[in-house]
LUMNUVO-834105 format. One record per residue: residue number from 1; residue in one letter; chain; x, y, z of N, C-alpha, C, O, CB in turn. Coordinates in steps of 0.2 Angstrom, whole numbers, plus 5000, padded with zeros to 4 digits. Glycine has a CB too. Example, Ala and Ser with C-alpha at 12.3 -4.5 7.8 and 13.67 -1.06 7.14 Angstrom:
2
1  A  A  5066  4972  5039  5062  4978  5039  5066  4984  5039  5071  4983  5042  5057  4978  5045
2  S  A  5064  4989  5035  5068  4995  5036  5064  5000  5039  5067  5006  5040  5070  4997  5029
***
This chain:
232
1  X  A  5857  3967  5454  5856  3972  5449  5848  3972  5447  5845  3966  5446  5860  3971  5443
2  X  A  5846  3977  5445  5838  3980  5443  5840  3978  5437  5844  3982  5434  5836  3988  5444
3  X  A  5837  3972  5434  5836  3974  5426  5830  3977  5421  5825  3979  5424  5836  3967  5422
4  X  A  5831  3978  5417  5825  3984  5415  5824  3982  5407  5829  3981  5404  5827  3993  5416
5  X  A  5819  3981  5405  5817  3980  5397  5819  3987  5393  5815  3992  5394  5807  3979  5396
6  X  A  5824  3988  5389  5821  3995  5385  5820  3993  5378  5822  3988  5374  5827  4003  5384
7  X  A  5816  3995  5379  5806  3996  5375  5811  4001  5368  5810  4007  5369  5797  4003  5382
8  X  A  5815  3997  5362  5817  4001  5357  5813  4002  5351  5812  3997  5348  5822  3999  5355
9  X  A  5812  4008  5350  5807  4013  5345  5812  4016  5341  5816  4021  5343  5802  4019  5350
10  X  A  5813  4013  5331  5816  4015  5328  5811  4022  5323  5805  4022  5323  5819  4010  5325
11  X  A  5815  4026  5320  5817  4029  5316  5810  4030  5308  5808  4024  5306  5824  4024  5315
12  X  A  5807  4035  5306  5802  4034  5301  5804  4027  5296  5809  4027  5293  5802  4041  5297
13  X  A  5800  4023  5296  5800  4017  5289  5804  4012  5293  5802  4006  5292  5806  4019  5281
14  X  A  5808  4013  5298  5812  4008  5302  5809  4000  5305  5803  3999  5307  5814  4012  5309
15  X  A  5812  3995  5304  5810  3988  5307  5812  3987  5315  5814  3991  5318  5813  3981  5302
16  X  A  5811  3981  5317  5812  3980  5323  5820  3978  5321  5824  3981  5324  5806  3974  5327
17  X  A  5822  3975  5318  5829  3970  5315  5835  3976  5317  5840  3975  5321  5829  3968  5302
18  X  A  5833  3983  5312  5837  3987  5315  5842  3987  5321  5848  3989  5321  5834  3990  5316
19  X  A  5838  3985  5328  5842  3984  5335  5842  3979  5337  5843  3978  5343  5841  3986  5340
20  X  A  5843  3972  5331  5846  3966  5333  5852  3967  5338  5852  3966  5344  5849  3962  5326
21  X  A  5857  3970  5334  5866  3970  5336  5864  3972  5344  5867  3968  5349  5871  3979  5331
22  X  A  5861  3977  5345  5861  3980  5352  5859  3975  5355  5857  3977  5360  5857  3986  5353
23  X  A  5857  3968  5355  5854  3962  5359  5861  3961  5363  5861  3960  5369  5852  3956  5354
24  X  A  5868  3962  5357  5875  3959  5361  5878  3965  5362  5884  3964  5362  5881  3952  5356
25  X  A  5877  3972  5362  5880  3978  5365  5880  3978  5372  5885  3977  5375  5876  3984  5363
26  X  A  5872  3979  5373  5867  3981  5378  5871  3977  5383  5872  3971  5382  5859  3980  5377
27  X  A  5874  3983  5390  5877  3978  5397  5873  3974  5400  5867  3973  5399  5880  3982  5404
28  X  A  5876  3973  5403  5870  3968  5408  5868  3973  5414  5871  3976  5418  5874  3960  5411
29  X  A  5858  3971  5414  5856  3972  5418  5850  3977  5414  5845  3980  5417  5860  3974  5423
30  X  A  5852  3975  5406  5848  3979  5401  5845  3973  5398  5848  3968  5397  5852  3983  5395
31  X  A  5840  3974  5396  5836  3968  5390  5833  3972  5384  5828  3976  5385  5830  3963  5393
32  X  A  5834  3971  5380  5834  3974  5372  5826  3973  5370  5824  3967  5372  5840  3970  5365
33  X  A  5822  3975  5368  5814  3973  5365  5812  3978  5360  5809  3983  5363  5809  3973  5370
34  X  A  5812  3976  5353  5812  3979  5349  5805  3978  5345  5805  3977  5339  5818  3977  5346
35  X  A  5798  3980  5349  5790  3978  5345  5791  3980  5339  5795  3985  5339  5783  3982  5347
36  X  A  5788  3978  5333  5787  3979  5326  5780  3982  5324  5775  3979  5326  5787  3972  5322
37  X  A  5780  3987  5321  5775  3988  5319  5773  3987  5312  5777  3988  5307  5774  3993  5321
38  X  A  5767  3987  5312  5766  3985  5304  5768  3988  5297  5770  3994  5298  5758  3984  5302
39  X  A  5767  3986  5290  5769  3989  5286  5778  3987  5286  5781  3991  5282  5765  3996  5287
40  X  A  5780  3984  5289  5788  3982  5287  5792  3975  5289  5791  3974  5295  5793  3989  5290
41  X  A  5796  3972  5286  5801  3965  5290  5795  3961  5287  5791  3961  5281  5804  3963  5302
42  X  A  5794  3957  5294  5787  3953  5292  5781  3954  5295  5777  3950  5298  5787  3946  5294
43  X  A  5780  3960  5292  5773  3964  5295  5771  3968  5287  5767  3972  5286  5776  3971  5302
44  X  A  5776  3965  5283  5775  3968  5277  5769  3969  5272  5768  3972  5267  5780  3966  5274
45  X  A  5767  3966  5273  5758  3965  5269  5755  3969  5272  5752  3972  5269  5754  3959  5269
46  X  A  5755  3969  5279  5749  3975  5285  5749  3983  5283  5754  3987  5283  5751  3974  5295
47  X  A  5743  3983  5283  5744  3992  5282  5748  3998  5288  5745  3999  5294  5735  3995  5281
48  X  A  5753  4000  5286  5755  4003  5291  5751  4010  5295  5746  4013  5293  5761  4005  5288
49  X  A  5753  4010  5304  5748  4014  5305  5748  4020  5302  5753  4022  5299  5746  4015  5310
50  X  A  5741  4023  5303  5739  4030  5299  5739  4036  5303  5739  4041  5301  5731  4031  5296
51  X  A  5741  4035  5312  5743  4040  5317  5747  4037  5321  5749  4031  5321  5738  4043  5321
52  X  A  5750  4043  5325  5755  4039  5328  5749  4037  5336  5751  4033  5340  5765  4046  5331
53  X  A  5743  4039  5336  5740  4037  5340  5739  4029  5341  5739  4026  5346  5735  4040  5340
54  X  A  5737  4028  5334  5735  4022  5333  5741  4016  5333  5740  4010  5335  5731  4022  5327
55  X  A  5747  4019  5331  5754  4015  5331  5754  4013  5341  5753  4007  5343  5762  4022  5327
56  X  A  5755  4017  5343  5754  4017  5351  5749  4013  5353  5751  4010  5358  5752  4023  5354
57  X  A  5744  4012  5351  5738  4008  5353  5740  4001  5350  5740  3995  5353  5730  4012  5349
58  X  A  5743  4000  5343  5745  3993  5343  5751  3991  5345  5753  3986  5342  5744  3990  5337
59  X  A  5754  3994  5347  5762  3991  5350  5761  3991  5361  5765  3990  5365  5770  3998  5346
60  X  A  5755  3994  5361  5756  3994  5369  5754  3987  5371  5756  3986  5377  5751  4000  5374
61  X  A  5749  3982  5368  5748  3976  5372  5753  3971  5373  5752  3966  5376  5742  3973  5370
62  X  A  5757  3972  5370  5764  3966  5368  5770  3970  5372  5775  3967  5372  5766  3965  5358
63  X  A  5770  3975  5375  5774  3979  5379  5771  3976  5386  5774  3972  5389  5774  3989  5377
64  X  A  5765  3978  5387  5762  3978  5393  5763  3971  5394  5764  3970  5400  5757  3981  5393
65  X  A  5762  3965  5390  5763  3957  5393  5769  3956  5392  5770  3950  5395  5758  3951  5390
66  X  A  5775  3958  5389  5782  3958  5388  5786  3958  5395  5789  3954  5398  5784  3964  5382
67  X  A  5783  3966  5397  5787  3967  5402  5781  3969  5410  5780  3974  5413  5793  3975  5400
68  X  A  5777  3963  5409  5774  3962  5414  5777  3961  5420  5779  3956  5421  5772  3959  5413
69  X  A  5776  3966  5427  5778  3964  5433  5784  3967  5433  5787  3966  5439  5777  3957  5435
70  X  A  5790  3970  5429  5797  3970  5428  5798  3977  5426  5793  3980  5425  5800  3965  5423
71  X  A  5803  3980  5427  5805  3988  5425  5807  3988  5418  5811  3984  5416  5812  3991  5429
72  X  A  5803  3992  5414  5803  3994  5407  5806  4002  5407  5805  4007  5412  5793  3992  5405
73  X  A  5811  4004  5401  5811  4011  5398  5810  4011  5392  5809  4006  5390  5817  4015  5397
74  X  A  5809  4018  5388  5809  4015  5379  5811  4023  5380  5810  4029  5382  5799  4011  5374
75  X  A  5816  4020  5373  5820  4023  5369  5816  4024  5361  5812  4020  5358  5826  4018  5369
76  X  A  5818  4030  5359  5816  4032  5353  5820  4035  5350  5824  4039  5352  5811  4035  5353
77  X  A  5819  4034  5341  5822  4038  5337  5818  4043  5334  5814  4041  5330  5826  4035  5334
78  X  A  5819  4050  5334  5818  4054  5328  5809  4052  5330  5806  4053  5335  5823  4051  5318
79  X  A  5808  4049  5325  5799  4048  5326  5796  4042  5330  5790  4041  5332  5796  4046  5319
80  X  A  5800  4039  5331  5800  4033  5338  5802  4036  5344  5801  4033  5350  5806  4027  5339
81  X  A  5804  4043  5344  5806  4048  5350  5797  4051  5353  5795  4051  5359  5811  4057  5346
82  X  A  5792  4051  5348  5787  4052  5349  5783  4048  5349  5778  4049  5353  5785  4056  5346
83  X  A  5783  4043  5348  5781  4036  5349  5781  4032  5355  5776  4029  5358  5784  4032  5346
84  X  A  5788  4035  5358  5789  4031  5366  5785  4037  5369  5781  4035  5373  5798  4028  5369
85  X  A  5784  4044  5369  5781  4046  5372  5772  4046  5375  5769  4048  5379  5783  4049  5369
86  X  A  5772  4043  5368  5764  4042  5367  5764  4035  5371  5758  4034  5373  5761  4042  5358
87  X  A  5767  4031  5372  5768  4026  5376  5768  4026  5383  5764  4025  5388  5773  4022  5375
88  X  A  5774  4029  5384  5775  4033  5392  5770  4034  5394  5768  4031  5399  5779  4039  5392
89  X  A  5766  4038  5390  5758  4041  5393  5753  4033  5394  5750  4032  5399  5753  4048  5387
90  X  A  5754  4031  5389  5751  4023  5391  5753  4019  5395  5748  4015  5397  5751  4020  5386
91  X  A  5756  4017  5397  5760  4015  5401  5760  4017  5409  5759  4012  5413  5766  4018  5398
92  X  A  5760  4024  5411  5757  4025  5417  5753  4024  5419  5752  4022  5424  5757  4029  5418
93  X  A  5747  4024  5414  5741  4023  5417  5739  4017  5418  5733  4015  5420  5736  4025  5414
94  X  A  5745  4010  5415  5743  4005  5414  5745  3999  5422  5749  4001  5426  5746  4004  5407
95  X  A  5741  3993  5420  5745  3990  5429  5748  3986  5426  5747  3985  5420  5740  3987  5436
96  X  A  5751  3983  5428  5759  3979  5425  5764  3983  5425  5765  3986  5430  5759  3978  5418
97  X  A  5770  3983  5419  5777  3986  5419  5776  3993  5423  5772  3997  5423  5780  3987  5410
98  X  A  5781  3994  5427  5784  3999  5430  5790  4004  5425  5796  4003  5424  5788  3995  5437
99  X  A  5786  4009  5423  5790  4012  5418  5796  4018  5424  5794  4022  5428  5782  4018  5412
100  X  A  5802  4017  5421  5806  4020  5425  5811  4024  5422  5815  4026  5425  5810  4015  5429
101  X  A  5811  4025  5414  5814  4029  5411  5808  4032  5404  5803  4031  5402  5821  4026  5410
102  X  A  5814  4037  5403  5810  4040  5394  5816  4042  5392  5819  4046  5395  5803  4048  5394
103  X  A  5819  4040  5384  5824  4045  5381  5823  4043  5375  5824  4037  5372  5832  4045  5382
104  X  A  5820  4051  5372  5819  4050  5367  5828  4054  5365  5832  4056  5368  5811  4053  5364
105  X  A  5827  4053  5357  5833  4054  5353  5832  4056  5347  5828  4054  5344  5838  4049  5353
106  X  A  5836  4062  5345  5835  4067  5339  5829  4066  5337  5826  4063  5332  5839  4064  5333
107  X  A  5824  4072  5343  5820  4072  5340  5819  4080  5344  5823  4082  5348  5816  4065  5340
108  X  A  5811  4085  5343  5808  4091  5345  5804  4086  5348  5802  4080  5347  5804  4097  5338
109  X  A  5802  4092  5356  5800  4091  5360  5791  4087  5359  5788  4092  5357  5802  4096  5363
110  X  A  5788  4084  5359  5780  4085  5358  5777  4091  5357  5774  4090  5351  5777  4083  5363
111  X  A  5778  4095  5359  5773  4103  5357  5779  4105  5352  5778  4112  5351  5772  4111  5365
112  X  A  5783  4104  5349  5788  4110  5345  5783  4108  5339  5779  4103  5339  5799  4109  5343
113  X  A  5784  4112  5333  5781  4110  5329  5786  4108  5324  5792  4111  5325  5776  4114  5326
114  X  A  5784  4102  5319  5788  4098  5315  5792  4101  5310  5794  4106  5313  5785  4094  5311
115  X  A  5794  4100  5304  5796  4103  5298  5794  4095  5295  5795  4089  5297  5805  4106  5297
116  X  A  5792  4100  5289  5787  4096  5284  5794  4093  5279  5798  4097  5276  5780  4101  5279
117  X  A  5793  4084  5281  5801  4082  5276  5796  4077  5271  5798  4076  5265  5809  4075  5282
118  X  A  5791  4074  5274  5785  4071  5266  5779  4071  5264  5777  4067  5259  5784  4064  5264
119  X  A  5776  4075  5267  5767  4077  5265  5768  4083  5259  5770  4088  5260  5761  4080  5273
120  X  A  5764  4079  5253  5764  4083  5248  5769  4082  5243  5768  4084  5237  5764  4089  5250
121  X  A  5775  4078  5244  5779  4075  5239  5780  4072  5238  5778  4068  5242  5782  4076  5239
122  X  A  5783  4069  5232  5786  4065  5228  5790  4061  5230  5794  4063  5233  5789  4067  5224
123  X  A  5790  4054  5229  5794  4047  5231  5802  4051  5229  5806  4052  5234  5791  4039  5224
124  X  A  5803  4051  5224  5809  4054  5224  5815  4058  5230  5820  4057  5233  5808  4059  5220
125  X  A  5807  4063  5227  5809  4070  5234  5811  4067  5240  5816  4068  5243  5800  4074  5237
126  X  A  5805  4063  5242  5805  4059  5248  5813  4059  5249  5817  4063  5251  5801  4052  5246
127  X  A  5815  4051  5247  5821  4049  5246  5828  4054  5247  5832  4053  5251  5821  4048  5241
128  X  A  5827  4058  5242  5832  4065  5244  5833  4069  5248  5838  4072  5249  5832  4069  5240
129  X  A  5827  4068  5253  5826  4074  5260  5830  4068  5266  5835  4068  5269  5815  4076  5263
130  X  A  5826  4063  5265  5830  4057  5271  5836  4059  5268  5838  4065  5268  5829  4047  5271
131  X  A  5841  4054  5263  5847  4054  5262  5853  4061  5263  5859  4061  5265  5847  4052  5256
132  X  A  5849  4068  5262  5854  4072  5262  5851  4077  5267  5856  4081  5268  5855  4074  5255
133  X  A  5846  4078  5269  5844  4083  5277  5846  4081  5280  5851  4083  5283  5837  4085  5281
134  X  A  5842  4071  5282  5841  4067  5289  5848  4063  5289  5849  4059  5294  5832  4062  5290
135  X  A  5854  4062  5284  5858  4057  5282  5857  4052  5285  5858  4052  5291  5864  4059  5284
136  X  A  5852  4046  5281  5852  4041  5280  5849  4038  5276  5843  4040  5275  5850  4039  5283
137  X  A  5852  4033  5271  5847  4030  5267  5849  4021  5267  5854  4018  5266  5847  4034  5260
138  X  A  5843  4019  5269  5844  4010  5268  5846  4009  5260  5844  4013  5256  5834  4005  5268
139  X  A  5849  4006  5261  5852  4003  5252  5847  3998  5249  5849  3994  5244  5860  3999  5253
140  X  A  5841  3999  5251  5837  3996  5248  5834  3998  5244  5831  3996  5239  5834  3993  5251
141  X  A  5833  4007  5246  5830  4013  5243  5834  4012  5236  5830  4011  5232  5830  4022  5247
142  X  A  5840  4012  5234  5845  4012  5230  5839  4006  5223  5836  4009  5218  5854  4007  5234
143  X  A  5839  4001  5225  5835  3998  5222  5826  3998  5220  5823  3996  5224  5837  3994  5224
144  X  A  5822  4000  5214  5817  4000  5213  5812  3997  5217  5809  4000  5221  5818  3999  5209
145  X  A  5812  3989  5215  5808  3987  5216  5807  3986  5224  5802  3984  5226  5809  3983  5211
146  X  A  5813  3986  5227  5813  3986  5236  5809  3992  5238  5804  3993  5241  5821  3987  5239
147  X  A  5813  3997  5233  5810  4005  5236  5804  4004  5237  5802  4005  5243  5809  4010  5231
148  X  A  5799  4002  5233  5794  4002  5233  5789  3998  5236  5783  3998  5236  5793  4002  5228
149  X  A  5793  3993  5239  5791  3989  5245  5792  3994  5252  5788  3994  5256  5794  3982  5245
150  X  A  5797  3997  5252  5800  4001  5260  5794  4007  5260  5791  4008  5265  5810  4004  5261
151  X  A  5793  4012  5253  5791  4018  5253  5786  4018  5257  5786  4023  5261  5789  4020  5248
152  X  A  5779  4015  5257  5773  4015  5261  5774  4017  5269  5772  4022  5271  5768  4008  5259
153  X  A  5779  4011  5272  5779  4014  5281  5785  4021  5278  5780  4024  5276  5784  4006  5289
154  X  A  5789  4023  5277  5792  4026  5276  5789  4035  5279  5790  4038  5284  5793  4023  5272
155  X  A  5785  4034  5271  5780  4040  5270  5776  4040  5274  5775  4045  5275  5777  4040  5264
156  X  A  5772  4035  5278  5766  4035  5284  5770  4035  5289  5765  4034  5292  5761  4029  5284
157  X  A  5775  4036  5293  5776  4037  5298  5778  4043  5299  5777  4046  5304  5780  4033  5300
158  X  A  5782  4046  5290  5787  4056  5293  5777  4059  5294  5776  4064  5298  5795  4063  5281
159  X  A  5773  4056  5291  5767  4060  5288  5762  4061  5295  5758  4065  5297  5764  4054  5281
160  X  A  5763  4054  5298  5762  4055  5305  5764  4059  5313  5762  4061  5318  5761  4051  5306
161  X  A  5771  4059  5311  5776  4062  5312  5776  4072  5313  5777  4076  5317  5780  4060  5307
162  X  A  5773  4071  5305  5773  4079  5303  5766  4082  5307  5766  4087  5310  5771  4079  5293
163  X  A  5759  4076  5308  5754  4078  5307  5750  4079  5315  5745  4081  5317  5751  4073  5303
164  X  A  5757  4076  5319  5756  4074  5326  5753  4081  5330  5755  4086  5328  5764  4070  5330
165  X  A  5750  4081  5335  5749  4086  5341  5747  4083  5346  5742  4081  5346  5744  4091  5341
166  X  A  5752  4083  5350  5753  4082  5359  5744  4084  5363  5742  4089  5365  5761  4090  5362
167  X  A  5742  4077  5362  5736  4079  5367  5736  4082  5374  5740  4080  5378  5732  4073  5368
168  X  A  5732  4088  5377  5733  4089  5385  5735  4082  5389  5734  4077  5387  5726  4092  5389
169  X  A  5739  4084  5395  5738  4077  5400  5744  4081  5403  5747  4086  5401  5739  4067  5396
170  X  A  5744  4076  5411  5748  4079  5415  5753  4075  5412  5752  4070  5409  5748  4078  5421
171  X  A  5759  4079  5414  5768  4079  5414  5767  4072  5417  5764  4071  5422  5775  4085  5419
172  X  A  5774  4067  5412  5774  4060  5416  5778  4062  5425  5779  4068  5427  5779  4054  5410
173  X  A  5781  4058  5427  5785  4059  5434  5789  4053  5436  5790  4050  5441  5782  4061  5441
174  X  A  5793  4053  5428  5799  4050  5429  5805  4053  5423  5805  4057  5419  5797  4041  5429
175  X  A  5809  4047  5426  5817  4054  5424  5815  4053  5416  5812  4048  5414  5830  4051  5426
176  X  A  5818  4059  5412  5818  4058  5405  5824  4061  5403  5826  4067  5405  5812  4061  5401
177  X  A  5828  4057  5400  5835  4060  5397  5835  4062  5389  5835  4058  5384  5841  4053  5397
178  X  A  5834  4066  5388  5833  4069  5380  5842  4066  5377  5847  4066  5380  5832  4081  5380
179  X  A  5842  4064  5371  5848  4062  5368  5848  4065  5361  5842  4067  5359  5849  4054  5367
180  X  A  5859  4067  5356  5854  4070  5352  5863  4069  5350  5867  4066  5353  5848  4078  5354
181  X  A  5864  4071  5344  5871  4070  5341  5873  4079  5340  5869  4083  5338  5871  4065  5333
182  X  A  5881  4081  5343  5883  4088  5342  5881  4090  5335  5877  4095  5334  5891  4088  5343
183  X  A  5883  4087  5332  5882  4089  5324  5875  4088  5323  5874  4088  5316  5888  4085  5318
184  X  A  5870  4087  5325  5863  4086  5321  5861  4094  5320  5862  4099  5324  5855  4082  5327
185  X  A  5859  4094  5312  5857  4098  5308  5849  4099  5310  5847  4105  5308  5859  4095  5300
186  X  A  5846  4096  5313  5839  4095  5311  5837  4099  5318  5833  4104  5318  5837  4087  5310
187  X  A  5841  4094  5325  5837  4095  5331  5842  4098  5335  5847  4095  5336  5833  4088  5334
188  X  A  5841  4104  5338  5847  4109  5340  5845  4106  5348  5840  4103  5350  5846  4120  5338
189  X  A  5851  4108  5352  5850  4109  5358  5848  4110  5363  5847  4106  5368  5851  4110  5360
190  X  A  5846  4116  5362  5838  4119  5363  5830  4116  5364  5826  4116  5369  5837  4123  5357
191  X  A  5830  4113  5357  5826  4110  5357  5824  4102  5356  5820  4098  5353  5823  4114  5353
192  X  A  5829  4100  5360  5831  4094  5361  5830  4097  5372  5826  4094  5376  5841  4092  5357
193  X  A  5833  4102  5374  5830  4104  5381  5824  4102  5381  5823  4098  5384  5830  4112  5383
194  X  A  5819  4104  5377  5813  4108  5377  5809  4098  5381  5806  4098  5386  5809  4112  5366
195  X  A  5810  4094  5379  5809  4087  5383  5807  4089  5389  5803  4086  5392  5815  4083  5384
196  X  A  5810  4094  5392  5807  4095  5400  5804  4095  5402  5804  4092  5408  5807  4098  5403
197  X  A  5797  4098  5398  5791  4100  5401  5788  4094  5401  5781  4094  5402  5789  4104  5398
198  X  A  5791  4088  5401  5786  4083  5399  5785  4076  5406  5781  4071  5406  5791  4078  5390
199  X  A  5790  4080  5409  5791  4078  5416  5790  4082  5422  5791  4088  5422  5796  4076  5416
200  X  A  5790  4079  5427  5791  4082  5435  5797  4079  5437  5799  4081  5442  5785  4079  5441
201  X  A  5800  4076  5434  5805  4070  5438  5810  4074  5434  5810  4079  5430  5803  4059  5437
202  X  A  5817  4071  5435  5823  4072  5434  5823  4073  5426  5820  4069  5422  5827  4067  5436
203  X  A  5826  4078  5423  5828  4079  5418  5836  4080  5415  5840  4083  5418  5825  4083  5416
204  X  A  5838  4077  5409  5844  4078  5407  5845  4075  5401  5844  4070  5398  5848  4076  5411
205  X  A  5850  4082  5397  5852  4081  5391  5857  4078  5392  5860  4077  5397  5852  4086  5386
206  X  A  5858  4075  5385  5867  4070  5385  5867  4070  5377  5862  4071  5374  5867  4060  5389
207  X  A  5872  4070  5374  5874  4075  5367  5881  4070  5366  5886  4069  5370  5877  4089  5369
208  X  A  5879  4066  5358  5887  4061  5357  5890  4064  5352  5885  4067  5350  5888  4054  5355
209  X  A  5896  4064  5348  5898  4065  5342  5894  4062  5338  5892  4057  5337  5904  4064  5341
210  X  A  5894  4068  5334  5889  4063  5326  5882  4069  5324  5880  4073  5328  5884  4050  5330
211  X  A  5880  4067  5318  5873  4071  5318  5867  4069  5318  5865  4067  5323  5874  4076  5314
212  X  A  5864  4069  5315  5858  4067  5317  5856  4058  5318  5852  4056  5323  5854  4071  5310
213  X  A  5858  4056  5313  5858  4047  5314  5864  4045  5319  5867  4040  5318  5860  4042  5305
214  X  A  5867  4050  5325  5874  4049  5328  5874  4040  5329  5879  4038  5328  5874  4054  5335
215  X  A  5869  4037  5332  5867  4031  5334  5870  4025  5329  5873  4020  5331  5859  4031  5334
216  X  A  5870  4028  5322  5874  4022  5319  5880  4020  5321  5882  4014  5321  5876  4023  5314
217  X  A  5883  4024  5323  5891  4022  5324  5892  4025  5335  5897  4025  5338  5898  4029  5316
218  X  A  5888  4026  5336  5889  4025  5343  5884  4022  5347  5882  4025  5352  5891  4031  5346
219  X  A  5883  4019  5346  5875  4011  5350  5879  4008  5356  5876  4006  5361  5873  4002  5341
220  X  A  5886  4008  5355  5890  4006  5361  5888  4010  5366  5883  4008  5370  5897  4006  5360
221  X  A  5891  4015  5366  5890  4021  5372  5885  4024  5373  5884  4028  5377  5895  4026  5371
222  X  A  5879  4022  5367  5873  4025  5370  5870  4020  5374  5866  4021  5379  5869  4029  5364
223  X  A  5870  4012  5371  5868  4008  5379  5870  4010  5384  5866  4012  5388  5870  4000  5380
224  X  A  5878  4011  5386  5883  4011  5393  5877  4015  5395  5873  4013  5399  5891  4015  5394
225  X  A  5877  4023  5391  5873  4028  5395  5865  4025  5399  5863  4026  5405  5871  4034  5389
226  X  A  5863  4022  5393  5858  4022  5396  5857  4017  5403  5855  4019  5408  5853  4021  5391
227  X  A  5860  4011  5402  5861  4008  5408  5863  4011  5411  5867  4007  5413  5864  4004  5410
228  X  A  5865  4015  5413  5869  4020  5418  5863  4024  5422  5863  4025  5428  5876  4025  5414
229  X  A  5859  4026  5417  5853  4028  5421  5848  4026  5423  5845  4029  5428  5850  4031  5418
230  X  A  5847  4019  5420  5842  4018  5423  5843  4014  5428  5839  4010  5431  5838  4017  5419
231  X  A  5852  4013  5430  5853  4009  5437  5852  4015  5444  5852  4014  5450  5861  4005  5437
232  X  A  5853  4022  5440  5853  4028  5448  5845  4026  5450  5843  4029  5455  5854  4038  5446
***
């Protein structure tokens, strides 16, 4: 069996810790690798990055000696959806890891444009748009004085998120499986398709119960899936 690194990219404000669990999910022939980026866990003093360019620039050299010589995918959520994108493109050009998949999840294609969920608002605000648009909130937001340690990546990642534009470059040419939950309020079908263009190689959506955070409660069957792909 082909084992393959996927390269896990969470969620705006998100730590690497997040996809501990998926270490004992994930079937075999998968290996879980979850880079951290600054500004959160124990990265928590470092200023979080200020583009998703530059987030990409410090998480590709520890991908590239990680899964050196070996088959690498990366997975993304929501703003880790654009993250692994911006990797992907790094990635190809890079010598080392053999990039053999792309799925991003609940997320608009690179060219769609965003909807503004935290530039120009209020910590509060903030808060209330995750919890009741994007349904999630850490229970750490619950508490002040945490809040205010999580808010900085938080706010710097929807903000880079919001602020992102898809530089020219050729379509990658390899498979990309767009992922997304039936019920997501946010990222319709449609534009969960729209991923296509981002490739030459195979494309395909795949849609679980649940809506937008569907991932909380199906991480089981969304590994199966993905091993499943990246063994064709």
């Amino acid at each position: 069996m082909n084992h393959t690194i996927l390269v896990c990219l969470g969620f705006a404000g998100s730590g690497a810790s997040f996809f501990q669990p998926w270490r004992k999910l994930a079937p075999d022939g998968l290996e879980i690798m979850a880079p951290q980026l600054p500004g959160r866990e124990w990265l928590i003093e470092e200023e979080p990055p200020a583009d998703m360019d530059e987030a990409a620039d410090i998480l590709l050299p520890e991908i590239v000696t990680a899964a050196a010589g070996r088959r690498v995918a990366l997975f993304g959520q929501c703003f880790g959806a654009i993250l692994a994108f911006e990797l992907a493109r790094r990635l190809a050009a890079a010598e080392g890891p053999r990039l053999v998949h792309l799925f991003p999840s609940a997320s608009q294609s690179p060219w769609a444009p965003r909807p503004t969920w935290a530039t120009g608002i209020g910590d509060d605000e903030l808060v209330r748009r995750v919890r009741e648009d994007i349904g999630y909130e850490h229970e750490a937001l619950a508490e002040p004085e945490l809040r205010e340690v999580l808010l900085p990546a938080l706010r710097a990642d929807m903000e880079s998120h919001e602020a992102y534009v898809a530089a020219p470059g050729e379509p990658l040419g390899i498979p990309v499986t767009a992922l997304r939950g039936r019920q997501d309020p946010v990222v319709s079908a449609d534009e969960a398709r729209a991923w296509s263009r981002t490739t030459t190689g195979r494309f395909s959506l795949v849609e679980f119960d649940g809506p937008h955070m569907y991932l909380l409660d199906e991480a089981e069957e969304l590994l199966t899936v993905i091993a499943k792909a990246v063994a064709e």
